[in-house]
PyMOL Python script that loads the backbone (N, CA, C, O; Angstrom):
from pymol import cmd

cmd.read_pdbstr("""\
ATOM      1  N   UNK A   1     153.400 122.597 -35.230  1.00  0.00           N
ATOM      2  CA  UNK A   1     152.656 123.230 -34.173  1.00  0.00           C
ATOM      3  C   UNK A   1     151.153 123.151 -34.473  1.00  0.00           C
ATOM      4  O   UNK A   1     150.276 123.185 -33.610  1.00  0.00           O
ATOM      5  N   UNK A   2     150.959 123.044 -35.788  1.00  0.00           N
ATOM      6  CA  UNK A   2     149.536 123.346 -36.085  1.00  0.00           C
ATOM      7  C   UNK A   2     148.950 122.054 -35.924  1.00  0.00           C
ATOM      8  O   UNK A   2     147.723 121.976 -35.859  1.00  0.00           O
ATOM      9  N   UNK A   3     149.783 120.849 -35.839  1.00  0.00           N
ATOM     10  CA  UNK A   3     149.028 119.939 -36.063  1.00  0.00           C
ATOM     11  C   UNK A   3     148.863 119.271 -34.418  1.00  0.00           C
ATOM     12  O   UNK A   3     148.013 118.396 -34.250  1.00  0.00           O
ATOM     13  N   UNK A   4     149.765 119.759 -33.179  1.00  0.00           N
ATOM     14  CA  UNK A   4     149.713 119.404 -32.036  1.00  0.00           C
ATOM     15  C   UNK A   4     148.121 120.420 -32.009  1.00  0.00           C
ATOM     16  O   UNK A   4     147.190 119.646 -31.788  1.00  0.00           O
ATOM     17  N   UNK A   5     147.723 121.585 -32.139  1.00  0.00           N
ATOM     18  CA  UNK A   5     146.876 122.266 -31.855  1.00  0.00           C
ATOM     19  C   UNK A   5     145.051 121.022 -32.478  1.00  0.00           C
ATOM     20  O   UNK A   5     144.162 120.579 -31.751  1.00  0.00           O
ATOM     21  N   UNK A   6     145.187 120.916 -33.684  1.00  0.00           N
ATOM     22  CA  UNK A   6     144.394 120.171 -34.157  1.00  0.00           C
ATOM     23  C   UNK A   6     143.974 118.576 -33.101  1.00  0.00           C
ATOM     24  O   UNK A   6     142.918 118.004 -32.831  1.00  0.00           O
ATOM     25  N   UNK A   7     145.306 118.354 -32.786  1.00  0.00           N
ATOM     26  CA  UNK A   7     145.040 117.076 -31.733  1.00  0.00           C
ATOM     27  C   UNK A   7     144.014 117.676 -30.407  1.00  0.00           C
ATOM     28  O   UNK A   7     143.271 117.063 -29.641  1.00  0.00           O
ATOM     29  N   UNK A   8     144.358 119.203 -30.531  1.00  0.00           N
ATOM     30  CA  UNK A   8     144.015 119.446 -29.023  1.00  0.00           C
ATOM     31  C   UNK A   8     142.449 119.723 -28.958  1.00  0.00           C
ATOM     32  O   UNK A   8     141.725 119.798 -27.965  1.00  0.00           O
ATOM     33  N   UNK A   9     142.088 119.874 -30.535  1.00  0.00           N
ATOM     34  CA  UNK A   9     140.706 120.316 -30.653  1.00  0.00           C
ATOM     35  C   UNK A   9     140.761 121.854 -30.919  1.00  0.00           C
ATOM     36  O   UNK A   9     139.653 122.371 -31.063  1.00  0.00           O
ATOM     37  N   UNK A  10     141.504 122.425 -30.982  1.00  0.00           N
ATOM     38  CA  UNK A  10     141.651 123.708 -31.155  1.00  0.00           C
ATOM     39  C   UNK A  10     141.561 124.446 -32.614  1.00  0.00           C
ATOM     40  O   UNK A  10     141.285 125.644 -32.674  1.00  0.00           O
ATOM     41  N   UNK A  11     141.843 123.559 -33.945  1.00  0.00           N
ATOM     42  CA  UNK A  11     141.885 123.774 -35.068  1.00  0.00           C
ATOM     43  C   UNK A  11     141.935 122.800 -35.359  1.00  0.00           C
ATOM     44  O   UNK A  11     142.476 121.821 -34.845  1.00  0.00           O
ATOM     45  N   UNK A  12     140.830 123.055 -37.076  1.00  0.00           N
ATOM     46  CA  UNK A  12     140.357 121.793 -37.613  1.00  0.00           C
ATOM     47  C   UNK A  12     141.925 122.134 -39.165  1.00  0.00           C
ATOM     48  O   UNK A  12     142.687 123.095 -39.272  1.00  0.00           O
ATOM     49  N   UNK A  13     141.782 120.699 -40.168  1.00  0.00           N
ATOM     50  CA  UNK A  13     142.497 120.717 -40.671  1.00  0.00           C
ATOM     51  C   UNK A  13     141.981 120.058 -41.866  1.00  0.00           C
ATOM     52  O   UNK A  13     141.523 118.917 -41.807  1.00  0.00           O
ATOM     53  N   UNK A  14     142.063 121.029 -43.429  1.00  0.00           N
ATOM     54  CA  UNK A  14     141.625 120.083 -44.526  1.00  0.00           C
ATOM     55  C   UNK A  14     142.456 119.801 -45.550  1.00  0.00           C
ATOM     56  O   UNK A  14     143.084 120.752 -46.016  1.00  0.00           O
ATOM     57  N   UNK A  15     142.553 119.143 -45.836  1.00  0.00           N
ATOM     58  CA  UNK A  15     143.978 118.968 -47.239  1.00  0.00           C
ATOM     59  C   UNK A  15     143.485 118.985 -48.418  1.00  0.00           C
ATOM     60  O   UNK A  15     142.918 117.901 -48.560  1.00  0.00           O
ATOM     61  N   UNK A  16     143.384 119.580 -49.312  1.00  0.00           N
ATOM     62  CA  UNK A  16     143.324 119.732 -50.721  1.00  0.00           C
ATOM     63  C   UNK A  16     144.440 119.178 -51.353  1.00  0.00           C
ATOM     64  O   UNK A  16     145.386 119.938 -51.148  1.00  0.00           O
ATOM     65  N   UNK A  17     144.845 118.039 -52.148  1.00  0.00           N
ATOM     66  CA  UNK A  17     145.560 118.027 -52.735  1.00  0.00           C
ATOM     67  C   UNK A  17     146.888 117.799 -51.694  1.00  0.00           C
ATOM     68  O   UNK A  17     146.853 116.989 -50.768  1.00  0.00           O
ATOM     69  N   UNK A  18     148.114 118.690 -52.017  1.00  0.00           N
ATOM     70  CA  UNK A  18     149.085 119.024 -51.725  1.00  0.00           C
ATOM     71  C   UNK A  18     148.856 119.757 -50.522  1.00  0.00           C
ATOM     72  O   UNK A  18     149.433 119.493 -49.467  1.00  0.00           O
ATOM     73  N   UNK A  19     147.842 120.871 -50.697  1.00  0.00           N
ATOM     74  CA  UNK A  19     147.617 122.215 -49.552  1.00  0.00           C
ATOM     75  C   UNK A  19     146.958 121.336 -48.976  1.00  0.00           C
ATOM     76  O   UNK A  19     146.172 120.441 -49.287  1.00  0.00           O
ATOM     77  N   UNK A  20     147.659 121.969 -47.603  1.00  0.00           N
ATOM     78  CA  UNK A  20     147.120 121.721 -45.942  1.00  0.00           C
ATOM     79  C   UNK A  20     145.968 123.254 -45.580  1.00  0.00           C
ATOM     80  O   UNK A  20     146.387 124.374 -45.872  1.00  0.00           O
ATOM     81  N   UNK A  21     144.931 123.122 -45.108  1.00  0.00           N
ATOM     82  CA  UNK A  21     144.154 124.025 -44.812  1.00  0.00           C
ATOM     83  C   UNK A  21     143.927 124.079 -43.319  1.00  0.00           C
ATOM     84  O   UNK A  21     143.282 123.119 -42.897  1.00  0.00           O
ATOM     85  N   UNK A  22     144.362 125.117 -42.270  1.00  0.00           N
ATOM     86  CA  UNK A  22     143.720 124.673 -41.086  1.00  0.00           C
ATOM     87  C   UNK A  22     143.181 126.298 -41.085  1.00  0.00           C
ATOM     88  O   UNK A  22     143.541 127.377 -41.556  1.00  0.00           O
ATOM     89  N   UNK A  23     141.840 125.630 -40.056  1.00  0.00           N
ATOM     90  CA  UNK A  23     140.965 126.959 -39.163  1.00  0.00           C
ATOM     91  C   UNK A  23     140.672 126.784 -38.025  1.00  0.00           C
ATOM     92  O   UNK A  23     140.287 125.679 -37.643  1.00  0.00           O
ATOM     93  N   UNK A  24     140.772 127.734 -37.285  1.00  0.00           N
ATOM     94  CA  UNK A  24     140.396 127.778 -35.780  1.00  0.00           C
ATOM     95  C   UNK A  24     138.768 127.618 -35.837  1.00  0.00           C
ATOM     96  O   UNK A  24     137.850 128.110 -36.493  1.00  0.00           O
ATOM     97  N   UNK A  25     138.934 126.552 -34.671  1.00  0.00           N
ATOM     98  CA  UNK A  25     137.289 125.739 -34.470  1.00  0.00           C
ATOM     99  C   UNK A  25     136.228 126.735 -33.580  1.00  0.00           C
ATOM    100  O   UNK A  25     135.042 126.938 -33.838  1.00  0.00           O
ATOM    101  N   UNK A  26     136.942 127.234 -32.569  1.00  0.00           N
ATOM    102  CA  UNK A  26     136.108 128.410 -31.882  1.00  0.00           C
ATOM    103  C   UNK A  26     136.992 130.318 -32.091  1.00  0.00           C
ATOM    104  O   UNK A  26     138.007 130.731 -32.653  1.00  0.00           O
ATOM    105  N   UNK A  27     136.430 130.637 -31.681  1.00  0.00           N
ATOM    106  CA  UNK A  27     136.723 132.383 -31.362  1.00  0.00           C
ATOM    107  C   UNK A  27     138.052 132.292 -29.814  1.00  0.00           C
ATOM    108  O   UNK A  27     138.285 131.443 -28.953  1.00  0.00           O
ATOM    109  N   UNK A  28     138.444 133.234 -30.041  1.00  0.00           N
ATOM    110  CA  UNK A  28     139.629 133.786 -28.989  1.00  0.00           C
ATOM    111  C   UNK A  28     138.542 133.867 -27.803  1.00  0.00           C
ATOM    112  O   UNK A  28     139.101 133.625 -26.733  1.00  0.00           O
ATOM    113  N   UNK A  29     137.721 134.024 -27.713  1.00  0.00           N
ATOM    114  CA  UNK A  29     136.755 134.771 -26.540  1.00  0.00           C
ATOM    115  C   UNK A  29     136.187 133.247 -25.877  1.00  0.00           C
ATOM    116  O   UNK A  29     136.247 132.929 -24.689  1.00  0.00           O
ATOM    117  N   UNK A  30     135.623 132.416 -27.015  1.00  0.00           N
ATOM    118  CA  UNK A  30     135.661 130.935 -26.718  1.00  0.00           C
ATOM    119  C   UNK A  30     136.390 130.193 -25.524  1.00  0.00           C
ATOM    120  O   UNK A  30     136.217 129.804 -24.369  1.00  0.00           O
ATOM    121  N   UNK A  31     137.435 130.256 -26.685  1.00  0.00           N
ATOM    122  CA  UNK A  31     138.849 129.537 -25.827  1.00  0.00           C
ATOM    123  C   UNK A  31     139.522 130.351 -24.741  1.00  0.00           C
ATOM    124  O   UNK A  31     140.425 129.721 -24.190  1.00  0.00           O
ATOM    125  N   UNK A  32     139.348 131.474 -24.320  1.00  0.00           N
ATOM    126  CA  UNK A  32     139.805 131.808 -22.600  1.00  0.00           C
ATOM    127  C   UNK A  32     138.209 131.537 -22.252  1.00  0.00           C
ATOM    128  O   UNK A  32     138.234 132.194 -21.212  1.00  0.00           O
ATOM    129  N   UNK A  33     137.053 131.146 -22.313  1.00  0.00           N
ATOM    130  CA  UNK A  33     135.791 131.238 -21.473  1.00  0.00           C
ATOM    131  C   UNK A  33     135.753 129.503 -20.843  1.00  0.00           C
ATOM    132  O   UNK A  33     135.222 128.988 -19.859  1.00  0.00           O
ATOM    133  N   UNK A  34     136.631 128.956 -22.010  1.00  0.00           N
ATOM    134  CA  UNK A  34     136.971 127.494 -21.610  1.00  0.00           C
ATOM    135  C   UNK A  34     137.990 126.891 -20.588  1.00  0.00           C
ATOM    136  O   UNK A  34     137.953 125.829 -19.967  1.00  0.00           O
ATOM    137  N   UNK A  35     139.166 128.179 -20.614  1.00  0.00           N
ATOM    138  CA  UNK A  35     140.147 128.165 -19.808  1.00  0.00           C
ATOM    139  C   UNK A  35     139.875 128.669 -18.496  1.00  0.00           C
ATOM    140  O   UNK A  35     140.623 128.454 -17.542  1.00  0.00           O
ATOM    141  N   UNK A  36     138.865 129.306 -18.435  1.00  0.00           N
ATOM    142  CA  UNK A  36     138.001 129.882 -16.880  1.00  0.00           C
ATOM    143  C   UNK A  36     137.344 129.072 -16.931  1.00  0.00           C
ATOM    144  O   UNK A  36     137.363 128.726 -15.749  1.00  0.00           O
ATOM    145  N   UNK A  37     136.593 128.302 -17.489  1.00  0.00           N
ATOM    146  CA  UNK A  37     135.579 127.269 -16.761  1.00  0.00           C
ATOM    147  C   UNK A  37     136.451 125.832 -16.167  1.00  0.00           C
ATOM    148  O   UNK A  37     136.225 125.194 -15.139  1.00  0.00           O
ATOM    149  N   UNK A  38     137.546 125.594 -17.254  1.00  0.00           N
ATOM    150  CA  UNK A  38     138.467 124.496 -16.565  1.00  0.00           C
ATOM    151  C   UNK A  38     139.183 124.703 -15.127  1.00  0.00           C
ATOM    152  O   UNK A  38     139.335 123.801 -14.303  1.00  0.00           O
ATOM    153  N   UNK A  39     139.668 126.280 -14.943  1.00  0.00           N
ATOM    154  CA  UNK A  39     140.242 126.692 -13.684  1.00  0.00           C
ATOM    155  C   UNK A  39     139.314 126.662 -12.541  1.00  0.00           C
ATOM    156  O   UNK A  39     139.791 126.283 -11.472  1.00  0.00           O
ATOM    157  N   UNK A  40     137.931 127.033 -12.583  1.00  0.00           N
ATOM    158  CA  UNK A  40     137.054 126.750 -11.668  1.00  0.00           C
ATOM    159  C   UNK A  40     136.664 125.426 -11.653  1.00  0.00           C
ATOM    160  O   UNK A  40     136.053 125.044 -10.654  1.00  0.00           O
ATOM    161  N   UNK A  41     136.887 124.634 -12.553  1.00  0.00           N
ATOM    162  CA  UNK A  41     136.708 122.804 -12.063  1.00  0.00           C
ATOM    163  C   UNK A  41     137.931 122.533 -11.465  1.00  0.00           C
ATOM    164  O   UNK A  41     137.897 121.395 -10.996  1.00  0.00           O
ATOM    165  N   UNK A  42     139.279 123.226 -11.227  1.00  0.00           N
ATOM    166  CA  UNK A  42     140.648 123.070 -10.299  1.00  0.00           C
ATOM    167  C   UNK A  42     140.391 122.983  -8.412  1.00  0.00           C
ATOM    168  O   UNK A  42     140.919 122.373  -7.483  1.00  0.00           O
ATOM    169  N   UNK A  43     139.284 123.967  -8.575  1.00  0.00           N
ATOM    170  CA  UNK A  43     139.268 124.565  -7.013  1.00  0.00           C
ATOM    171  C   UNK A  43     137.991 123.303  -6.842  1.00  0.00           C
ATOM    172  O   UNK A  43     137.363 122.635  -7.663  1.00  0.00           O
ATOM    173  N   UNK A  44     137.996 123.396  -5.176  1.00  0.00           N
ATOM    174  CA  UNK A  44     137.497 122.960  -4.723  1.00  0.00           C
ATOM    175  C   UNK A  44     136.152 123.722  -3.926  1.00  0.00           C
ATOM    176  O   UNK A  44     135.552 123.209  -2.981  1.00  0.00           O
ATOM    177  N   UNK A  45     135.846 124.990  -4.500  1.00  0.00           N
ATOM    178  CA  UNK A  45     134.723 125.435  -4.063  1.00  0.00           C
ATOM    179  C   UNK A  45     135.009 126.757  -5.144  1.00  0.00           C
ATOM    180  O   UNK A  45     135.614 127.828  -5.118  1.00  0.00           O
ATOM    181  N   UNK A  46     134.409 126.189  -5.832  1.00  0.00           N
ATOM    182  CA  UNK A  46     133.943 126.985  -7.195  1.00  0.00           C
ATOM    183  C   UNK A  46     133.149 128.062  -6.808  1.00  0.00           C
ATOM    184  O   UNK A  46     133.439 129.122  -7.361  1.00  0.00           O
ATOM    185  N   UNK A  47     131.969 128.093  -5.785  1.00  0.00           N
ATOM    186  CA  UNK A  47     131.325 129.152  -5.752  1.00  0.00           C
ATOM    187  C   UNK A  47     132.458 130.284  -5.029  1.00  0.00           C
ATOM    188  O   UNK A  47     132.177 131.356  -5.565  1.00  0.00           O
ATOM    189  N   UNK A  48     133.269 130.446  -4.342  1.00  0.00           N
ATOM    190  CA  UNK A  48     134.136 130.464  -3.630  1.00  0.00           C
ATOM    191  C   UNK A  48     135.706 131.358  -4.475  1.00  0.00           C
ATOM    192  O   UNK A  48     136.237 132.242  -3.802  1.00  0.00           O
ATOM    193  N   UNK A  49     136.163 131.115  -5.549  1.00  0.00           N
ATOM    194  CA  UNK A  49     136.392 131.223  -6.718  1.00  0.00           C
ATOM    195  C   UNK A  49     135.731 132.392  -7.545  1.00  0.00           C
ATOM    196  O   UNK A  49     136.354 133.381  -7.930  1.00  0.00           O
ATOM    197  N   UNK A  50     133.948 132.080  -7.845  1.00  0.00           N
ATOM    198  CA  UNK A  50     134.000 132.931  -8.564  1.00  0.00           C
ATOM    199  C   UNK A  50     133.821 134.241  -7.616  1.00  0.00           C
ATOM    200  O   UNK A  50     134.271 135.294  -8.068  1.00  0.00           O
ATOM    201  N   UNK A  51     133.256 134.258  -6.455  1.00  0.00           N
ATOM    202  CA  UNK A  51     133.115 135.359  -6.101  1.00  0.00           C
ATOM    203  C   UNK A  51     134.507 136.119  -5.884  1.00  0.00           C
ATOM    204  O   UNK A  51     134.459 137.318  -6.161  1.00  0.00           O
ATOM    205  N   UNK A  52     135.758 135.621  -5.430  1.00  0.00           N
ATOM    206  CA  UNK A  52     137.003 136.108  -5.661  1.00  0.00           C
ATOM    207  C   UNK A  52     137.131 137.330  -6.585  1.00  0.00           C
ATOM    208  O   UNK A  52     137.423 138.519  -6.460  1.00  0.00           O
ATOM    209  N   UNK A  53     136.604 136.081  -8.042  1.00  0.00           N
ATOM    210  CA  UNK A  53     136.841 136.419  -9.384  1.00  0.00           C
ATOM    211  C   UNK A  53     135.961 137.868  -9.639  1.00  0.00           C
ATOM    212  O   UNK A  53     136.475 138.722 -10.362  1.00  0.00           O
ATOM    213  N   UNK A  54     134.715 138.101  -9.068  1.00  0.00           N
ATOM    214  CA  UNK A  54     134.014 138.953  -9.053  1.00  0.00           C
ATOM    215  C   UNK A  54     134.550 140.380  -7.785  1.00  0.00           C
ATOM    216  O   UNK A  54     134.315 141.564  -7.542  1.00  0.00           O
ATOM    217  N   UNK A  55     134.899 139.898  -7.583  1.00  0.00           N
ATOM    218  CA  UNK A  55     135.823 141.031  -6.234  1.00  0.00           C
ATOM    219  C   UNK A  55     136.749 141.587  -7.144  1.00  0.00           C
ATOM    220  O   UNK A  55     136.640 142.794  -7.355  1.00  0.00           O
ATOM    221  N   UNK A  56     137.394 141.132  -7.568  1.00  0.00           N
ATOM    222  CA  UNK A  56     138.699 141.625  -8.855  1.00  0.00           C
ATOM    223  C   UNK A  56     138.355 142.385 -10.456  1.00  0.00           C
ATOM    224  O   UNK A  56     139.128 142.842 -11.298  1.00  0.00           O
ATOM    225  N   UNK A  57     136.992 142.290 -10.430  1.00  0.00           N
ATOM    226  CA  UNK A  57     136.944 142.985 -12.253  1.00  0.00           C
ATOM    227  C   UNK A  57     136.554 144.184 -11.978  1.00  0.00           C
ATOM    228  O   UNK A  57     135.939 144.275 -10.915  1.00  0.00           O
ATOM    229  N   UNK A  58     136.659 144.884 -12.411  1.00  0.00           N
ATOM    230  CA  UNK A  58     136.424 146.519 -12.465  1.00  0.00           C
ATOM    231  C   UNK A  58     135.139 146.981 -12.661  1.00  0.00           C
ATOM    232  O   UNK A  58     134.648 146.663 -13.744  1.00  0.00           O
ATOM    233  N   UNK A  59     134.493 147.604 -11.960  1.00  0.00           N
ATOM    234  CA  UNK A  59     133.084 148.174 -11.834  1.00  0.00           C
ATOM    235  C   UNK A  59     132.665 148.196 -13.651  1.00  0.00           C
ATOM    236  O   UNK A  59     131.467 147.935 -13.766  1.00  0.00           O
ATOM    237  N   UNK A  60     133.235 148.399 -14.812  1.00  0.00           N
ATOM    238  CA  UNK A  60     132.675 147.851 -15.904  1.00  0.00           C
ATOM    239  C   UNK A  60     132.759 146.696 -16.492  1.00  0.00           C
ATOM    240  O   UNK A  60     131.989 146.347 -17.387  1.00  0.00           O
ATOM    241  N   UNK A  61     133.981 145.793 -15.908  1.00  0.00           N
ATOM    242  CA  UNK A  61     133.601 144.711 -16.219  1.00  0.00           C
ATOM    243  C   UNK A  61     132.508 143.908 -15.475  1.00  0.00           C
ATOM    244  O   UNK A  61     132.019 142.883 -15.949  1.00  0.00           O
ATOM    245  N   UNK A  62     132.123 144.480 -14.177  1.00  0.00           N
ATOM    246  CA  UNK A  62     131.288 143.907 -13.773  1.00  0.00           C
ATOM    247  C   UNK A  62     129.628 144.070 -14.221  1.00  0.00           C
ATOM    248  O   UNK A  62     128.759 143.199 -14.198  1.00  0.00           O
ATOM    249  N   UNK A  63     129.535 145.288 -14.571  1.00  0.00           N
ATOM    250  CA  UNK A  63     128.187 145.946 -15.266  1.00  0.00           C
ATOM    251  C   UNK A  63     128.449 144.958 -16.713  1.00  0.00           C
ATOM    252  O   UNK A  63     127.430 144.994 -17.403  1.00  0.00           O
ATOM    253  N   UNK A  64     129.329 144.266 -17.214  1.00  0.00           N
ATOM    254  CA  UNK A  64     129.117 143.459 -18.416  1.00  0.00           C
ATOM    255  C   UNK A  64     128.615 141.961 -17.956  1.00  0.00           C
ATOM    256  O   UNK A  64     127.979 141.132 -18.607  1.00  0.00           O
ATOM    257  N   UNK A  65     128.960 141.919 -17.031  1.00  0.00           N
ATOM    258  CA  UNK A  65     128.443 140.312 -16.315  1.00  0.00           C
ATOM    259  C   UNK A  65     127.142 140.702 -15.864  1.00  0.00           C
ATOM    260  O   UNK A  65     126.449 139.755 -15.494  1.00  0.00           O
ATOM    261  N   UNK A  66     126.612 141.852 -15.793  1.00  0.00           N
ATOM    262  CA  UNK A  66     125.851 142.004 -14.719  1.00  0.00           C
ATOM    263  C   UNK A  66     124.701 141.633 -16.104  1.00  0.00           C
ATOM    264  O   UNK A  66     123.843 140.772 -15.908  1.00  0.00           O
ATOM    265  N   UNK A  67     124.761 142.229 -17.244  1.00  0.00           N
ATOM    266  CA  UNK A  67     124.418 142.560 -17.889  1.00  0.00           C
ATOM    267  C   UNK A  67     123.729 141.055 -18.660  1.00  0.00           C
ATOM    268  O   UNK A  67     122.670 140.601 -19.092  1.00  0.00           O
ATOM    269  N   UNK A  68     125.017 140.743 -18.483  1.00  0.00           N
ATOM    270  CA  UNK A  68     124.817 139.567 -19.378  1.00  0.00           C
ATOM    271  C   UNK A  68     124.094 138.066 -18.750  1.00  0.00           C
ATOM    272  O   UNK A  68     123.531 137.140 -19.334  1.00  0.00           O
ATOM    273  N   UNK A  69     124.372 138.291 -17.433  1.00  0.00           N
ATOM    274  CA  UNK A  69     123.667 137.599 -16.573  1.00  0.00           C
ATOM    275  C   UNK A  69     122.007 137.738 -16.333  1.00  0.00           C
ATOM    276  O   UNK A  69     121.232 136.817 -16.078  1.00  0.00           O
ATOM    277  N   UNK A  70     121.770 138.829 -16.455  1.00  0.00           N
ATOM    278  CA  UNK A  70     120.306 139.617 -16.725  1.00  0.00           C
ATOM    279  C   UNK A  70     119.393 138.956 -18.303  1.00  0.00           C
ATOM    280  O   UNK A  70     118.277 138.462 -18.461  1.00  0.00           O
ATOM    281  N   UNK A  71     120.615 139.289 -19.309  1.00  0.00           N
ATOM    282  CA  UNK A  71     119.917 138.998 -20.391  1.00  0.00           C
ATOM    283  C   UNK A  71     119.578 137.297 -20.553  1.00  0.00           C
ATOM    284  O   UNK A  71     118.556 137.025 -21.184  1.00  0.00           O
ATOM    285  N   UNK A  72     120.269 136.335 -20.092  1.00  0.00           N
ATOM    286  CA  UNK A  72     120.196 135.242 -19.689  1.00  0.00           C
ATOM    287  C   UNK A  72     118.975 134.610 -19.017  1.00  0.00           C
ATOM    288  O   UNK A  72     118.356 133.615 -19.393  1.00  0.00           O
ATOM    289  N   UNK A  73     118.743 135.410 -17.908  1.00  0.00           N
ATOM    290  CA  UNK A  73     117.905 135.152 -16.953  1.00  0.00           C
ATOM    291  C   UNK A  73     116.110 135.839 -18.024  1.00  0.00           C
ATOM    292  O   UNK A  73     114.965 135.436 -18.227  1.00  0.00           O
ATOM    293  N   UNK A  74     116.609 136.526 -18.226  1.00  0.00           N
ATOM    294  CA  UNK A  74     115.133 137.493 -18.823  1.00  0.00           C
ATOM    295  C   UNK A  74     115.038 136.646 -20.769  1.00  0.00           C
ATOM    296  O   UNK A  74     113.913 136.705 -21.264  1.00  0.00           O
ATOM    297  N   UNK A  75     115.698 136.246 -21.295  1.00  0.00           N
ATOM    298  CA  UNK A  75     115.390 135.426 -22.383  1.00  0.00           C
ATOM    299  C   UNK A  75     115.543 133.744 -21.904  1.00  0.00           C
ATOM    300  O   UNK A  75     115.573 133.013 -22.895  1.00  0.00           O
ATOM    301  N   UNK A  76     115.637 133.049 -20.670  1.00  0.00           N
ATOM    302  CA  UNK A  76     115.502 131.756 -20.382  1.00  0.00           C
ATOM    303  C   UNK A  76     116.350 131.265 -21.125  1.00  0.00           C
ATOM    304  O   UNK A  76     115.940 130.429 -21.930  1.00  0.00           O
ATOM    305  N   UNK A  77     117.776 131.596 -21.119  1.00  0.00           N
ATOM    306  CA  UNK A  77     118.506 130.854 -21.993  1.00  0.00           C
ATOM    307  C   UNK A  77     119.705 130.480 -20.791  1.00  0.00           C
ATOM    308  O   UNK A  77     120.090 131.321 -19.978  1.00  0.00           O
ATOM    309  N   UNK A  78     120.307 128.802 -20.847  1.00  0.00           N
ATOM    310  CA  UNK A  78     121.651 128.694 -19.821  1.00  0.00           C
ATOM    311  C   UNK A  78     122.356 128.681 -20.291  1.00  0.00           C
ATOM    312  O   UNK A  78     122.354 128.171 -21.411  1.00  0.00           O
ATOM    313  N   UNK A  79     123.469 129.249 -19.735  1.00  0.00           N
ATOM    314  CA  UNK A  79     125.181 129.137 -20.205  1.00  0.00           C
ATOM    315  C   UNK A  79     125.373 128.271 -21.066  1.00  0.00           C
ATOM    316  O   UNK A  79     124.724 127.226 -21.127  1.00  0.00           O
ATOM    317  N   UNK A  80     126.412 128.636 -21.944  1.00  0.00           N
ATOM    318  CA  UNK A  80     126.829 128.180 -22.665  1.00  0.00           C
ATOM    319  C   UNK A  80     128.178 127.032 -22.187  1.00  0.00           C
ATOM    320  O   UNK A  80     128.815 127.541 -21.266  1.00  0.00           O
ATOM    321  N   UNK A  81     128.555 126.091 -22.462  1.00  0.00           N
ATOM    322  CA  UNK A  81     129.537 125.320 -21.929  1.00  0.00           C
ATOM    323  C   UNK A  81     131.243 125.597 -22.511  1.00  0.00           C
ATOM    324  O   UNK A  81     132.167 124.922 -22.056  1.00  0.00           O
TER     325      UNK A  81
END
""", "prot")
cmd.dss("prot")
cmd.show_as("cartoon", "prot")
cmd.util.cbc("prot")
cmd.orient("prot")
């Protein structure tokens, strides 16, 4: 299993010797932010999508986007991919 994951890019893998070493290449938070950005390249009107997506999170998850969208905008930094 570990080594279908490594094909996938998901975990890297080092061998010492005999020992097999694997580590996860990104964070849990990473890999679902990748799985939402692939689902909005599915649809055909992404803007369309996210606002859905924004209709559905809960008045604090939305104050965390709101948030984070702010800090983005006010330090000139773009999304991350």
């Amino acid at each position: 299993m570990l080594t279908r994951l490594e094909k996938k890019g998901l975990v890297r893998h080092e061998r010492t010797g005999s020992l097999h070493h694997f580590a996860a290449t990104a964070t849990r938070e990473s890999y679902i932010a990748a799985l939402m950005h692939d689902a909005l390249d599915v649809g055909s009107d992404r803007d369309a999508a996210l606002v859905r997506f924004a209709e559905t999170v809960s008045p604090t998850e939305a104050a965390v986007l709101r948030q984070a969208l702010d800090d983005m905008a006010n330090s000139g930094t773009t999304p991350r991919p």
